[in-house]
PDB file of N, CA, C and O in Angstrom, chain B, residues numbered from 101:
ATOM      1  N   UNK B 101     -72.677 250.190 -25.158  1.00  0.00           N
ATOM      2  CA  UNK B 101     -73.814 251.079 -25.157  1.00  0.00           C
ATOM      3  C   UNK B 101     -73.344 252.445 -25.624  1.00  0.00           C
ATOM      4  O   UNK B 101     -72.402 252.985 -25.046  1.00  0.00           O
ATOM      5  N   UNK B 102     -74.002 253.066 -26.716  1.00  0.00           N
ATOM      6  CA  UNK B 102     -73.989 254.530 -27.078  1.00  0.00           C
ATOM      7  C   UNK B 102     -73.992 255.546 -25.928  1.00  0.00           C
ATOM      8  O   UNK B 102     -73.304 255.514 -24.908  1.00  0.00           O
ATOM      9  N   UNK B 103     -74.898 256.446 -26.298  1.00  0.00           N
ATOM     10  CA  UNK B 103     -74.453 257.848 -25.650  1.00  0.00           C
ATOM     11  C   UNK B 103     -76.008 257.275 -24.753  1.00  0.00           C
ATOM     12  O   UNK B 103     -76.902 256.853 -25.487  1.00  0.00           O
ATOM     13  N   UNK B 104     -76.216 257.279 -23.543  1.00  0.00           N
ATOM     14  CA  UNK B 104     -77.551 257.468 -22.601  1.00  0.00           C
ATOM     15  C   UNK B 104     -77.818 258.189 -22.074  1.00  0.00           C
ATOM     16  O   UNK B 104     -76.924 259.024 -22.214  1.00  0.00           O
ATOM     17  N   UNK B 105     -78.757 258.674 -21.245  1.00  0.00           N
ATOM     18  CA  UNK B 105     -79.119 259.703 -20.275  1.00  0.00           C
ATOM     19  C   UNK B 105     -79.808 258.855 -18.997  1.00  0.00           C
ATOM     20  O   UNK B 105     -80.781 258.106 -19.082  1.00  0.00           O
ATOM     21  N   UNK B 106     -78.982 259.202 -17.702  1.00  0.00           N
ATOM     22  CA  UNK B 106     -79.262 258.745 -16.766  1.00  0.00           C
ATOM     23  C   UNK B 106     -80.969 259.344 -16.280  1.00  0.00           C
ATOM     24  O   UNK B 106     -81.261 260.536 -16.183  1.00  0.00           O
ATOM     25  N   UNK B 107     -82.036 258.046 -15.998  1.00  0.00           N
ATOM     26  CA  UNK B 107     -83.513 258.570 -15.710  1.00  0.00           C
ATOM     27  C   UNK B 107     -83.648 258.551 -13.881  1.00  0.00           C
ATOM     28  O   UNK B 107     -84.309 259.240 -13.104  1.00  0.00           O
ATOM     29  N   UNK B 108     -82.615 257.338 -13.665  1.00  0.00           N
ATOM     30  CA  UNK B 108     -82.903 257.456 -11.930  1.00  0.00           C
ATOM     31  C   UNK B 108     -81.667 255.845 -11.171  1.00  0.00           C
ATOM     32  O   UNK B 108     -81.182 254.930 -11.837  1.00  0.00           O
ATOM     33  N   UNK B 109     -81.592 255.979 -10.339  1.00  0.00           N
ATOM     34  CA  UNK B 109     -80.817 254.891 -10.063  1.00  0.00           C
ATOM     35  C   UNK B 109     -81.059 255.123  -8.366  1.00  0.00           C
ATOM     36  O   UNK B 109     -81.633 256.009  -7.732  1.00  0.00           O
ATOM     37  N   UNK B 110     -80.457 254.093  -8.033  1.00  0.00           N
ATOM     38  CA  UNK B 110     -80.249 253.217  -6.539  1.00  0.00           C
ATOM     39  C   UNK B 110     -78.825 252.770  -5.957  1.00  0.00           C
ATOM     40  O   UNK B 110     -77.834 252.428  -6.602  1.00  0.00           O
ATOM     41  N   UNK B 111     -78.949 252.843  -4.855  1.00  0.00           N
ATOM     42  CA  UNK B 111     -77.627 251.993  -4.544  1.00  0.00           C
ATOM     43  C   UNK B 111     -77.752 251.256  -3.220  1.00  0.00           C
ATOM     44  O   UNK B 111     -78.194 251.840  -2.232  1.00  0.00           O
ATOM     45  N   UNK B 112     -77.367 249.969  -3.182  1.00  0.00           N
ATOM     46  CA  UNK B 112     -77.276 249.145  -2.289  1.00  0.00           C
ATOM     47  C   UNK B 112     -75.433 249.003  -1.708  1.00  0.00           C
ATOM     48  O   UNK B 112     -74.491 248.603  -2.393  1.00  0.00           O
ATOM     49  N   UNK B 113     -75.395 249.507  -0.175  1.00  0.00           N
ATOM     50  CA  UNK B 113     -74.269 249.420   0.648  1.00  0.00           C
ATOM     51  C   UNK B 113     -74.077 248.390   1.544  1.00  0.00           C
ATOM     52  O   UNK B 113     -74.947 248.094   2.363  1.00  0.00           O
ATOM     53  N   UNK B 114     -73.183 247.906   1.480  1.00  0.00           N
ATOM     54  CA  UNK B 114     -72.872 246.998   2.818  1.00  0.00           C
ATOM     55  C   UNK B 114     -71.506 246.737   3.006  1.00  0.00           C
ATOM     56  O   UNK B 114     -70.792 247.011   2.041  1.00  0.00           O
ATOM     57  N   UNK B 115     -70.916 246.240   4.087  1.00  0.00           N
ATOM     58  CA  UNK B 115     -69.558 246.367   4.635  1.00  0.00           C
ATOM     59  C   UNK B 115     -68.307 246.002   3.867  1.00  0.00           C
ATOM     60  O   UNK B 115     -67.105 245.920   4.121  1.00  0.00           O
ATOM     61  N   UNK B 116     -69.171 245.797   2.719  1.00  0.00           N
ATOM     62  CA  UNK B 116     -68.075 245.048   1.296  1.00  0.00           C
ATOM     63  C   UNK B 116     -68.381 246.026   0.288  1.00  0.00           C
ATOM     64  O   UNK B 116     -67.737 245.833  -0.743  1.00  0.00           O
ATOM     65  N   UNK B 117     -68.948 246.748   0.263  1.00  0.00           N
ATOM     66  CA  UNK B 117     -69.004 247.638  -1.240  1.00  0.00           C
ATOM     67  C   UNK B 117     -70.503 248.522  -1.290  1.00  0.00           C
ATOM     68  O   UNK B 117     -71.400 248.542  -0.448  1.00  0.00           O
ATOM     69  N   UNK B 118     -70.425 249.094  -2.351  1.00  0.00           N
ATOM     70  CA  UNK B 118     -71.385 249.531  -3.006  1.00  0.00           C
ATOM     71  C   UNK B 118     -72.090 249.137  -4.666  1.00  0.00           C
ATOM     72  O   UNK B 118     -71.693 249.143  -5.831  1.00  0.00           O
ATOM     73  N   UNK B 119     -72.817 248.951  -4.236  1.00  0.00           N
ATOM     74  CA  UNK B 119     -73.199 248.298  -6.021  1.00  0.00           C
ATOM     75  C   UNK B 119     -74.955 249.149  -5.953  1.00  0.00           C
ATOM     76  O   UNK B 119     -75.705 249.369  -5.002  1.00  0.00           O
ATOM     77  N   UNK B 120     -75.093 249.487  -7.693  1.00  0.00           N
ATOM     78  CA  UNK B 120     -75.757 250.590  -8.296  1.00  0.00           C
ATOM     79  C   UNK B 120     -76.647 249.682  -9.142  1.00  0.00           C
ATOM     80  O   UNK B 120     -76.425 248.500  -9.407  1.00  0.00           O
ATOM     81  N   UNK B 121     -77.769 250.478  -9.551  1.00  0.00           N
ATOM     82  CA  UNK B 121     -78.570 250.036 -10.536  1.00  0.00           C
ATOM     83  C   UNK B 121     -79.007 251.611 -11.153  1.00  0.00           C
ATOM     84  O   UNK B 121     -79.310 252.641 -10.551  1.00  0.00           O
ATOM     85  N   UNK B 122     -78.929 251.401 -12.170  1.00  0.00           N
ATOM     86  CA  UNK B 122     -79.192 252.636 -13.503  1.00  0.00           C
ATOM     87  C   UNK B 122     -79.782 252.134 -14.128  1.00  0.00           C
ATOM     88  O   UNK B 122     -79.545 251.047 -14.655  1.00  0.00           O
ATOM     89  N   UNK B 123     -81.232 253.167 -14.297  1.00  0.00           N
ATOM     90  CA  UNK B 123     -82.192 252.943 -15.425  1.00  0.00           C
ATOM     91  C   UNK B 123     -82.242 254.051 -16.572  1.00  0.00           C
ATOM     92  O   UNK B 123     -82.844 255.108 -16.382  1.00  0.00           O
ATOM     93  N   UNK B 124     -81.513 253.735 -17.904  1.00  0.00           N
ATOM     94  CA  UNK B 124     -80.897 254.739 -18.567  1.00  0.00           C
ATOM     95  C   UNK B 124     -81.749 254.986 -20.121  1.00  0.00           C
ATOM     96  O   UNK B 124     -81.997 253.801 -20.343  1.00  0.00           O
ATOM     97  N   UNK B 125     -82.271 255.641 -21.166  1.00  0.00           N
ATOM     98  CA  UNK B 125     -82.386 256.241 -21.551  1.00  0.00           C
ATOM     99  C   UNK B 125     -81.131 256.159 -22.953  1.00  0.00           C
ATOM    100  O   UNK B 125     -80.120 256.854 -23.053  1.00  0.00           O
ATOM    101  N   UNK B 126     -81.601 255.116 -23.882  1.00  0.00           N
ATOM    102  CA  UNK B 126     -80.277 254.937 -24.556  1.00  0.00           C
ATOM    103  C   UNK B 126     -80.618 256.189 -25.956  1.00  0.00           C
ATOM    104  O   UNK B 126     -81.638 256.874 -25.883  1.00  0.00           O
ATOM    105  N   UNK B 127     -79.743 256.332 -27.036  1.00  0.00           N
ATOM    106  CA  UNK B 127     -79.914 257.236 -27.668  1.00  0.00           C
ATOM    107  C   UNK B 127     -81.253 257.007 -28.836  1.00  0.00           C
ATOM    108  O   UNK B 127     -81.793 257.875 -29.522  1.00  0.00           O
ATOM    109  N   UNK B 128     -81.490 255.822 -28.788  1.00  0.00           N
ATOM    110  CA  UNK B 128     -82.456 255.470 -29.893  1.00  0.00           C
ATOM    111  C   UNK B 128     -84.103 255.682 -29.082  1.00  0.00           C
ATOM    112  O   UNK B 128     -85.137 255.644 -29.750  1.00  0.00           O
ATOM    113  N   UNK B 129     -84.101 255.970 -27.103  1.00  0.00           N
ATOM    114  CA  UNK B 129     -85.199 255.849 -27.176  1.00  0.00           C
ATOM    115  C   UNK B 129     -85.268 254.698 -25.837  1.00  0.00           C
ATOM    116  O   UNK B 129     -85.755 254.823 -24.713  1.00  0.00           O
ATOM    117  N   UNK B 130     -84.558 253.544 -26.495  1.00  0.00           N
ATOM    118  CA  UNK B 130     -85.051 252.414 -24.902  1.00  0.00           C
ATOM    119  C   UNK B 130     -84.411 252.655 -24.262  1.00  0.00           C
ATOM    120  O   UNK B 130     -83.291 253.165 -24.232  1.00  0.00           O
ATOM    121  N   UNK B 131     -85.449 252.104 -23.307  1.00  0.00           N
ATOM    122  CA  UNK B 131     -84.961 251.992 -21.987  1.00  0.00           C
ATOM    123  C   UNK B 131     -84.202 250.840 -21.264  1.00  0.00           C
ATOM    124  O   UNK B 131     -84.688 249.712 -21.192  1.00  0.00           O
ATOM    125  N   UNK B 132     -83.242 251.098 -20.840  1.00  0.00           N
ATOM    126  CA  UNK B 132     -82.505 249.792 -20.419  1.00  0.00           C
ATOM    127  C   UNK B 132     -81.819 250.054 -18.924  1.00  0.00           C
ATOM    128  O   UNK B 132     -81.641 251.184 -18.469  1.00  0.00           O
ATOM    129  N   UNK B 133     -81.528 249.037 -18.358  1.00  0.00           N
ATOM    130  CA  UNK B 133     -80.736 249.077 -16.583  1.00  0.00           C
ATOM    131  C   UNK B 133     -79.727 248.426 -17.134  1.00  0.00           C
ATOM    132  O   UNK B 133     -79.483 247.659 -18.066  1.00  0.00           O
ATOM    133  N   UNK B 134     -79.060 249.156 -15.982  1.00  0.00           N
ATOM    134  CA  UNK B 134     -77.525 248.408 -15.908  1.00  0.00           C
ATOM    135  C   UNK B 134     -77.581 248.031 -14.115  1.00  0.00           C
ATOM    136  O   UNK B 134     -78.494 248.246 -13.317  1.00  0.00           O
ATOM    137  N   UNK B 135     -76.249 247.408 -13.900  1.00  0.00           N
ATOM    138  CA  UNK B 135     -75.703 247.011 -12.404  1.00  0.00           C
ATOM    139  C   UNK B 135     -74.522 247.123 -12.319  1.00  0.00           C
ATOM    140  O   UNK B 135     -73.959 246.848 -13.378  1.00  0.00           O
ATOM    141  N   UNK B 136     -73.817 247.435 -11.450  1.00  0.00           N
ATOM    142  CA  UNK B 136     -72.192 246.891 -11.230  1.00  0.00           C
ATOM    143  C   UNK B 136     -71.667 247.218 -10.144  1.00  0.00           C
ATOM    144  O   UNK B 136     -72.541 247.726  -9.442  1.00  0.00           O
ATOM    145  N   UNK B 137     -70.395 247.189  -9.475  1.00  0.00           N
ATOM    146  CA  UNK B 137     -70.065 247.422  -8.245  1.00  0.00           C
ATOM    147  C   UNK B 137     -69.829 249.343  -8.107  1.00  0.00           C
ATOM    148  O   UNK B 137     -70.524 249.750  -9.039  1.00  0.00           O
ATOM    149  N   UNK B 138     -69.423 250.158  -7.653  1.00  0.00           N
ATOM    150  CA  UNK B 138     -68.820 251.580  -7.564  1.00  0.00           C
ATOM    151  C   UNK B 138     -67.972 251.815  -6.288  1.00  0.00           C
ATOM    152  O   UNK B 138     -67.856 250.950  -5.420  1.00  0.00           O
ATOM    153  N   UNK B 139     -67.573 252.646  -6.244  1.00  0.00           N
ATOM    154  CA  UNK B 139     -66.665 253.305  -5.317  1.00  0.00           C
ATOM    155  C   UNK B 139     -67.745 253.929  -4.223  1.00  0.00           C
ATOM    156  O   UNK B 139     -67.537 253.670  -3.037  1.00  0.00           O
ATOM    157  N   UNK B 140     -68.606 254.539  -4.492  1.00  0.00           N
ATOM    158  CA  UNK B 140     -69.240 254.800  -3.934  1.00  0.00           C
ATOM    159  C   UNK B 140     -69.188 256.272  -3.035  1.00  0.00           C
ATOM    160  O   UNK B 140     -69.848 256.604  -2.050  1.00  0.00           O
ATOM    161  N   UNK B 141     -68.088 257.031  -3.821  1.00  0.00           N
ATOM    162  CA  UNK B 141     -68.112 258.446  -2.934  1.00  0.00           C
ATOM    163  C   UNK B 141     -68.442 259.935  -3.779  1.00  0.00           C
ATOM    164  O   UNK B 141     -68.705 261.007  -3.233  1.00  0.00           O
ATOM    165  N   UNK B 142     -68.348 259.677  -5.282  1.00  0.00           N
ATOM    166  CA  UNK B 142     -69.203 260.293  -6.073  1.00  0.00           C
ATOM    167  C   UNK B 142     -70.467 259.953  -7.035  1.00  0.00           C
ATOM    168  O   UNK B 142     -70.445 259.196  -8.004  1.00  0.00           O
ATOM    169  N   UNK B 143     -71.295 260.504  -6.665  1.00  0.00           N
ATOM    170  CA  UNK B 143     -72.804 259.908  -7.078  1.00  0.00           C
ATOM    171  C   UNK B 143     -72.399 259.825  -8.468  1.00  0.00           C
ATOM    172  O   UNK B 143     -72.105 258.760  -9.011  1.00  0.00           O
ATOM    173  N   UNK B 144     -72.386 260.982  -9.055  1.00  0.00           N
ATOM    174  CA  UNK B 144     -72.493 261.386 -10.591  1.00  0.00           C
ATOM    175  C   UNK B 144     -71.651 260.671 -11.088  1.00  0.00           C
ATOM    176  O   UNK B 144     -72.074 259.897 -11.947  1.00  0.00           O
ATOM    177  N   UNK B 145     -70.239 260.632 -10.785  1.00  0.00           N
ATOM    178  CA  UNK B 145     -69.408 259.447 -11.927  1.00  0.00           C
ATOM    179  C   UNK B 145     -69.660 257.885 -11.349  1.00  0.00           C
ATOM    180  O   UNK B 145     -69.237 257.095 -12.193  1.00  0.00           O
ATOM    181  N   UNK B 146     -70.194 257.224 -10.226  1.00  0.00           N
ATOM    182  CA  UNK B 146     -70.560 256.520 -10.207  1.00  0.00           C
ATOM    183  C   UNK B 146     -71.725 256.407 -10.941  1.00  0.00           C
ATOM    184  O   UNK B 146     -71.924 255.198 -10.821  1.00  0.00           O
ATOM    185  N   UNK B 147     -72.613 256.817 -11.602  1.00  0.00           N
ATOM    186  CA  UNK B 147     -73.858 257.025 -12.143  1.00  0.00           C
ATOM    187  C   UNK B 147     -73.482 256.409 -13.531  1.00  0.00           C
ATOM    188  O   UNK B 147     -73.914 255.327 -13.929  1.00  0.00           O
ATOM    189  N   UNK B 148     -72.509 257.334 -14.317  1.00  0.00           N
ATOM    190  CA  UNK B 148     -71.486 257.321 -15.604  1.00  0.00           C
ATOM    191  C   UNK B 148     -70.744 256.212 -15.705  1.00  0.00           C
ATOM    192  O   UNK B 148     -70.425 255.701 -16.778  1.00  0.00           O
ATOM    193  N   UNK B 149     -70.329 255.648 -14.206  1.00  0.00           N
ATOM    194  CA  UNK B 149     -69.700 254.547 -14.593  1.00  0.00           C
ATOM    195  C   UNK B 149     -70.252 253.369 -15.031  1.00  0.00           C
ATOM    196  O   UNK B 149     -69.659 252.634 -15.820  1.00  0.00           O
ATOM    197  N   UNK B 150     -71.557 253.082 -14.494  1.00  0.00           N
ATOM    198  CA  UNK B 150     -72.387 252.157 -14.609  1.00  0.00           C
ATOM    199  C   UNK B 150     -72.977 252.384 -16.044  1.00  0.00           C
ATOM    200  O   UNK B 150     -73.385 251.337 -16.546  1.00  0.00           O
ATOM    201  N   UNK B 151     -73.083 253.222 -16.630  1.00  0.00           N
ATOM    202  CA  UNK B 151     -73.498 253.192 -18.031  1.00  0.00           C
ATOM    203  C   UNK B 151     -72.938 252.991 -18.560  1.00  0.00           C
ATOM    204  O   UNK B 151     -73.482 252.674 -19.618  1.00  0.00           O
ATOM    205  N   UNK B 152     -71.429 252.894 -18.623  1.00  0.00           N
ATOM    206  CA  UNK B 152     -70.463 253.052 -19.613  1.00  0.00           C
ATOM    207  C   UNK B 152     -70.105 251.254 -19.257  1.00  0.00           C
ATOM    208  O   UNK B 152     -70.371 250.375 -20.077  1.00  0.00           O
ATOM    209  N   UNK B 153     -69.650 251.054 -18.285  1.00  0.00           N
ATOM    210  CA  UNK B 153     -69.345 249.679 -18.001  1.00  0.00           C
ATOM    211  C   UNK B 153     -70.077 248.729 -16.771  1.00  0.00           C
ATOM    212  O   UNK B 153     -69.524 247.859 -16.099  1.00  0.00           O
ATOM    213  N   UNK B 154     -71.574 249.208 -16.699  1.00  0.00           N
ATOM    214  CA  UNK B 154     -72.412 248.196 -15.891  1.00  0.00           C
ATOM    215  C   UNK B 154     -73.150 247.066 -16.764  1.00  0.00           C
ATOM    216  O   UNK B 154     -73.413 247.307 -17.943  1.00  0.00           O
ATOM    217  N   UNK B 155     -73.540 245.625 -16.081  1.00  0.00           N
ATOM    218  CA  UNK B 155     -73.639 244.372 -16.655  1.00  0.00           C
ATOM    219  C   UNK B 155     -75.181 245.311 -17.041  1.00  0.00           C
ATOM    220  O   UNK B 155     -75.543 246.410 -16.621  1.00  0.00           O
ATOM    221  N   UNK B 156     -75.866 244.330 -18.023  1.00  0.00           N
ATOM    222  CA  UNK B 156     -77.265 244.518 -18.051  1.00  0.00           C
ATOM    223  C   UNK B 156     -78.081 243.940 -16.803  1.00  0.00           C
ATOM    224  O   UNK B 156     -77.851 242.923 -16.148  1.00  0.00           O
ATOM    225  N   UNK B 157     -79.162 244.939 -16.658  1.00  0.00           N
ATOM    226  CA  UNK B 157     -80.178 244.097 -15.431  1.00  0.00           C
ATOM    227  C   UNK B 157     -81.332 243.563 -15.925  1.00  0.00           C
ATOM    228  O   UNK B 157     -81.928 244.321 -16.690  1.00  0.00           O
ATOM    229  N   UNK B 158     -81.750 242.683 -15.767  1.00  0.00           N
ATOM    230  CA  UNK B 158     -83.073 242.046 -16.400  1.00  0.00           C
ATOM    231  C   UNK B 158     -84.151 243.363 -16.372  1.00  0.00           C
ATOM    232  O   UNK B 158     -84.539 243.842 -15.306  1.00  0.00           O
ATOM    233  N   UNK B 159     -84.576 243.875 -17.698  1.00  0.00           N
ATOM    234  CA  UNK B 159     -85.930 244.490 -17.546  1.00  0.00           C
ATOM    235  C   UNK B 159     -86.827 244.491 -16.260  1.00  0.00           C
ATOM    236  O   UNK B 159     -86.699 245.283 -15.326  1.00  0.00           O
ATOM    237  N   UNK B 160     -87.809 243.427 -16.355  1.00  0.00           N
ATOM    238  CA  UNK B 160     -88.698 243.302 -15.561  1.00  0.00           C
ATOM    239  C   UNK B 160     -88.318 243.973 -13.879  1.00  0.00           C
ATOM    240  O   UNK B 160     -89.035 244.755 -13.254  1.00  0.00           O
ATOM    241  N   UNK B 161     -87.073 243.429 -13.455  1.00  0.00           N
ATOM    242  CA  UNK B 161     -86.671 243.720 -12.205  1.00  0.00           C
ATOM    243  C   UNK B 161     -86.425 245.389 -12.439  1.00  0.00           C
ATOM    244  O   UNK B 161     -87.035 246.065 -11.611  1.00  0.00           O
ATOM    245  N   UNK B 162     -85.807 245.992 -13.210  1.00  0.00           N
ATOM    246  CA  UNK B 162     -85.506 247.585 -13.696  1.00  0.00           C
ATOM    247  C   UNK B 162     -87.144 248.159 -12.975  1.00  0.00           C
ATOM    248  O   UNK B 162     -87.358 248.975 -12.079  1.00  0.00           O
ATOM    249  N   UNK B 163     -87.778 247.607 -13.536  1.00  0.00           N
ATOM    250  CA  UNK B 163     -89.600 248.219 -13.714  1.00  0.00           C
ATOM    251  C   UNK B 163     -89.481 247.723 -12.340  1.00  0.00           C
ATOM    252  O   UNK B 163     -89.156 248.684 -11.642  1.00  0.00           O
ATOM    253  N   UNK B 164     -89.544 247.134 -11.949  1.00  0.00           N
ATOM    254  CA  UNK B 164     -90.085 246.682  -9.945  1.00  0.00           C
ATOM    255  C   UNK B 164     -88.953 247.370  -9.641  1.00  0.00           C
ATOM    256  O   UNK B 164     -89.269 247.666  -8.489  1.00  0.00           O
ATOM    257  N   UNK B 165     -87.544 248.003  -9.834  1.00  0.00           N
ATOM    258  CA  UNK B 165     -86.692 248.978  -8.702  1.00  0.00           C
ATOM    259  C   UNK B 165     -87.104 250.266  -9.020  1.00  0.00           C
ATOM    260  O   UNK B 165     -86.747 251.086  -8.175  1.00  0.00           O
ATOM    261  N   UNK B 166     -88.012 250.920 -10.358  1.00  0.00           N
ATOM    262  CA  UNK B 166     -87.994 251.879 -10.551  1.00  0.00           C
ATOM    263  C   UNK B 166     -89.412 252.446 -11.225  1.00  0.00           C
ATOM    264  O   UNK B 166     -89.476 253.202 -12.195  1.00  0.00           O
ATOM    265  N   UNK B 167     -90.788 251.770 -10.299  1.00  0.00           N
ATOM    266  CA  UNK B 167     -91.838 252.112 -11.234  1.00  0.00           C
ATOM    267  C   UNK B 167     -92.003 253.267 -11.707  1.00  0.00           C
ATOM    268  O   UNK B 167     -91.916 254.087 -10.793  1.00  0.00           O
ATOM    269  N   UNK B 168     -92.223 253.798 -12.804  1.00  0.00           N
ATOM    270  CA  UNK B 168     -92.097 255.293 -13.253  1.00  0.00           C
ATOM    271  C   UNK B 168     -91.603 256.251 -12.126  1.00  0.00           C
ATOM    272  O   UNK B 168     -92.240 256.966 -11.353  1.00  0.00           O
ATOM    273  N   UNK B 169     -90.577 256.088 -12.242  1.00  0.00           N
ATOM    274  CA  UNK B 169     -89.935 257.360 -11.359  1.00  0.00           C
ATOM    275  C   UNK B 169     -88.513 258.178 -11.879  1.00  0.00           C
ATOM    276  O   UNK B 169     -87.540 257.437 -12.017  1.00  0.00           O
ATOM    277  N   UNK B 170     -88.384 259.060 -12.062  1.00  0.00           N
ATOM    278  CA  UNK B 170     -87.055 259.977 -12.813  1.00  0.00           C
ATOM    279  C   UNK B 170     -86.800 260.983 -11.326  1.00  0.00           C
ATOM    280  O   UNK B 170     -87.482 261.438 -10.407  1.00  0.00           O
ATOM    281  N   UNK B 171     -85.371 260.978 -11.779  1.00  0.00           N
ATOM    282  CA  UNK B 171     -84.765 261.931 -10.875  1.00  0.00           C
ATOM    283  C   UNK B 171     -84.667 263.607 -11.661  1.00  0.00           C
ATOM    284  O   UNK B 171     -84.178 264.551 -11.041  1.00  0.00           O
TER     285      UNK B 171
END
């Protein structure tokens, strides 16, 4: 993935980790989610990390974690 701009994200914790969802803002315009695990003690490069190296998330589910909403 090119250069994105983070629009809003989530994070799910539990006694094994932290894992993120980013709904990002790619340079051409779409919109796309990512997922992946994080560290979980800085928001912002956890944010970065997931753009740079989070799996893709199915669309549809992106839109049901994030109905129009920006941070």
């Amino acid at each position: 993935m090119n250069e994105s701009t983070p629009l809003d994200w989530t994070w799910f914790t539990s006694g094994k980790g932290t894992v993120g969802v980013v709904k990002v803002m790619t340079d051409n315009g779409e919109i796309k989610y990512r997922i992946g695990a994080v560290d979980g003690f800085m928001e912002k490069m956890d944010v970065l990390q997931l753009i740079a190296w989070g799996a893709d998330f199915p669309a549809h589910a992106g839109e049901a974690l994030f109905p129009r909403s920006e941070k």
